[in-house]
TITI-36865 format. One line per field, with one value per residue (C-alpha): residue number from 1; x negated, y negated, z negated. Coordinates in steps of 0.5 Angstrom, whole numbers, always signed. Layout:
n = c(NUM|...)
u = c(X|...)
v = c(Y|...)
w = c(Z|...)
***
This chain:
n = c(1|2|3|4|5|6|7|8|9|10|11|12|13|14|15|16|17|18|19|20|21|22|23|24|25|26|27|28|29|30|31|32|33|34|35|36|37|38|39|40|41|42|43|44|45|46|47|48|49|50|51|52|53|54|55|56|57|58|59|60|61|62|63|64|65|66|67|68|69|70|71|72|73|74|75|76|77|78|79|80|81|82|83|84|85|86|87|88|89|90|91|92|93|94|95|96|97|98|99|100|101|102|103|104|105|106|107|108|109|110|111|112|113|114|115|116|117|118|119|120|121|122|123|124|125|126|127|128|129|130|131|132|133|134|135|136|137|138|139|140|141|142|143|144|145|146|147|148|149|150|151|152|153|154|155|156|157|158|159|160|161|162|163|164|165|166|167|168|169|170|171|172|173|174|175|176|177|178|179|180|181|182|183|184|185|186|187|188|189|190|191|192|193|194|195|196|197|198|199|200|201|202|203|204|205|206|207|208|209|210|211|212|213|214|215|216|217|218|219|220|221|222|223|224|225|226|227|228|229|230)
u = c(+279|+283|+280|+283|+281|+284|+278|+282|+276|+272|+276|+277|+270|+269|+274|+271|+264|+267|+271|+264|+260|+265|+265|+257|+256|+261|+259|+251|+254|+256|+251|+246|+251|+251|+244|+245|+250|+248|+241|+246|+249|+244|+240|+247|+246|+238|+239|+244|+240|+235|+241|+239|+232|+227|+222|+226|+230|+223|+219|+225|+224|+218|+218|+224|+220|+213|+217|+220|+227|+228|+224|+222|+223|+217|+212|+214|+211|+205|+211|+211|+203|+200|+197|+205|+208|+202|+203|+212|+211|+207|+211|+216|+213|+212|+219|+223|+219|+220|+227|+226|+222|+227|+227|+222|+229|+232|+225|+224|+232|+229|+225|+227|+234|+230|+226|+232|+234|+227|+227|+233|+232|+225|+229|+236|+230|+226|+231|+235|+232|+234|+228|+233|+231|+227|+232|+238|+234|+231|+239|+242|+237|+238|+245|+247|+240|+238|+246|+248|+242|+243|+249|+249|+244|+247|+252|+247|+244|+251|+252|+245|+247|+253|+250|+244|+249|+254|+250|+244|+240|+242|+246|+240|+238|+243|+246|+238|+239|+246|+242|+236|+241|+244|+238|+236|+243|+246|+238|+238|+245|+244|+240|+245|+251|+250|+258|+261|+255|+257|+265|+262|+257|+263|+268|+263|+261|+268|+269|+263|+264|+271|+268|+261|+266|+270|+264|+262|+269|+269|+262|+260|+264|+268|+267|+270|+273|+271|+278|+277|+281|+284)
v = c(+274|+274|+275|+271|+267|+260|+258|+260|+264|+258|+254|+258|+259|+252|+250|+256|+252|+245|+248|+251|+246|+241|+245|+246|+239|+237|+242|+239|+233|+235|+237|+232|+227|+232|+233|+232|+236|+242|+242|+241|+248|+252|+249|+252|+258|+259|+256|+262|+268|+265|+268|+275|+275|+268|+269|+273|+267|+263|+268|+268|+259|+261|+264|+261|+254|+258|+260|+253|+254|+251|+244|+241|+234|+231|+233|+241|+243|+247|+252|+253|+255|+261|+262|+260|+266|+271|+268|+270|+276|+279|+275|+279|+286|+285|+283|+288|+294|+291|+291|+299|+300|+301|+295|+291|+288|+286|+282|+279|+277|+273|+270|+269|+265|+259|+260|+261|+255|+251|+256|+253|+246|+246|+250|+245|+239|+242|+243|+236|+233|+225|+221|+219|+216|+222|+221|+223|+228|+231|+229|+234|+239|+240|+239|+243|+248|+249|+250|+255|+259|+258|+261|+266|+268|+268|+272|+279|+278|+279|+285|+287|+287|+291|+297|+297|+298|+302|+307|+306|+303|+309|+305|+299|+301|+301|+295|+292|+295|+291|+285|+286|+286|+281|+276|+278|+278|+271|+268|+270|+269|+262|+260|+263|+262|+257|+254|+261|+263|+256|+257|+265|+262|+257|+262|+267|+261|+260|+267|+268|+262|+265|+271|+268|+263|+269|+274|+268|+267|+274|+274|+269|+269|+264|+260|+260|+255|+252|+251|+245|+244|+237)
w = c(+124|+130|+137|+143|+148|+146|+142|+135|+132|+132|+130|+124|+124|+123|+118|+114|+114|+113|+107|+104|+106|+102|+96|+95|+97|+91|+86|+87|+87|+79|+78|+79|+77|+69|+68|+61|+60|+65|+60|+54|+55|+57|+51|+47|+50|+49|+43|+40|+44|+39|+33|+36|+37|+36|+41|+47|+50|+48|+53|+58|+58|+58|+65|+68|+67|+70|+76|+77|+75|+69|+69|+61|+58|+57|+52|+53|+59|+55|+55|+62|+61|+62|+54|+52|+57|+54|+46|+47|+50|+44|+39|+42|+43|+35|+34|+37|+34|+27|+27|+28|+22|+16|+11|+15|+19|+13|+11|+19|+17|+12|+15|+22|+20|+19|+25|+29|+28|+30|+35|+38|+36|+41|+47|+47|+46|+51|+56|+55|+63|+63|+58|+53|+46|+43|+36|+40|+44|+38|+34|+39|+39|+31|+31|+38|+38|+31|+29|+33|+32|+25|+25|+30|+26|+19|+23|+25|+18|+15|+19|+18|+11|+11|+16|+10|+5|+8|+11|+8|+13|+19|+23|+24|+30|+33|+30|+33|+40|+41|+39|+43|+49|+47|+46|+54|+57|+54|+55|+62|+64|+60|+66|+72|+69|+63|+64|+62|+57|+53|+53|+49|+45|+42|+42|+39|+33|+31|+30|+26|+22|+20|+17|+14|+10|+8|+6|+2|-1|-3|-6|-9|-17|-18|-24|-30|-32|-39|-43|-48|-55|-56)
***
């Protein structure tokens, strides 16, 4: 900034308010005018952290709508309560402990792949703002929610699968580690940078559909074919 006694610093001063003004003015214009959309993709991203951990981006929404900062659709409030964020946390606690425990984290895969997709499904249904028809609120919570769980899910899950058969399991915990980090990370950040957190997820989605294509590809046997004689 250059100082003289022309009035110049102030009127750079007030060129650079105008200007910062003008662009948070248009930036909550967006967002007020994309309610759908702005719920929609922190929906994705809370619904893929699922794919890592079930109840981890349950209790981060948990909290977040508790502190005000992500409002519910109608009917989900109770996941604001008190009891929800009490019931999460432990849920929580027991999940991220299981996966330390050798074999348990293969069986919580197991049953974890078709609680992420209801997991996902509730969080993308739960944060979808406007009172639209509930069939299409709840046809976006499968497709985009419980679908991006699912397949993040199926993605750690075959991962899981290959450390246990390539080091007999000693690597688990470290795989387990990564994916608590990710859970936290993306279900936070999906809240403060939920734009940047949605292009990820989709990049992350088509890489993981590429490989879980492939396994299945290599390991499920073809079948023969059945020659007849005329």
């Amino acid at each position: 900034m250059i100082f003289d006694i022309d009035g110049n610093k102030l009127n750079f001063i007030t060129m650079d308010t105008a200007i910062v003004q003008f662009v948070s003015k248009d930036t909550l214009h967006f967002l007020s005018s994309n309610k759908m959309l702005l719920s929609l993709v922190m929906g994705l991203g809370l619904s893929a952290s699922c794919g890592f951990r079930v109840f981890v981006p349950l209790l981060v929404a948990s909290i977040a709508a508790k502190m005000g900062y992500l409002p519910l659709g109608s009917g989900f409030q109770w996941m604001g309560s008190t009891p929800a964020i009490i019931c999460f946390a432990a849920a929580t606690i027991f999940e991220i402990g299981g996966y330390y425990i050798p074999f348990v984290d293969n069986i919580l895969d197991t049953v974890t792949t078709p609680a992420s997709v209801v997991a996902g499904t509730l969080l993308t249904a739960s944060a979808i703002l406007p009172d639209i028809d509930p069939m299409i609120k709840w046809g976006l919570g499968i497709i985009v929610g419980g679908g991006s769980a699912g397949i993040i899910q199926a993605g750690t899950a075959l991962t899981r699968a290959t450390s246990t058969a390539t080091t007999a399991g000693a690597a688990n915990p470290i795989v387990a580690t990564i994916e608590h980090i990710l859970a936290i990370a993306g279900s936070i950040f999906s809240l403060v940078i939920p734009f940047i957190i949605a292009g990820i997820v989709c990049l992350v989605i088509v890489v993981l559909l590429f490989f879980v294509i492939r396994y299945f590809k290599k390991h499920i046997p073809k079948t023969a074919a059945i020659k007849t004689t005329p």
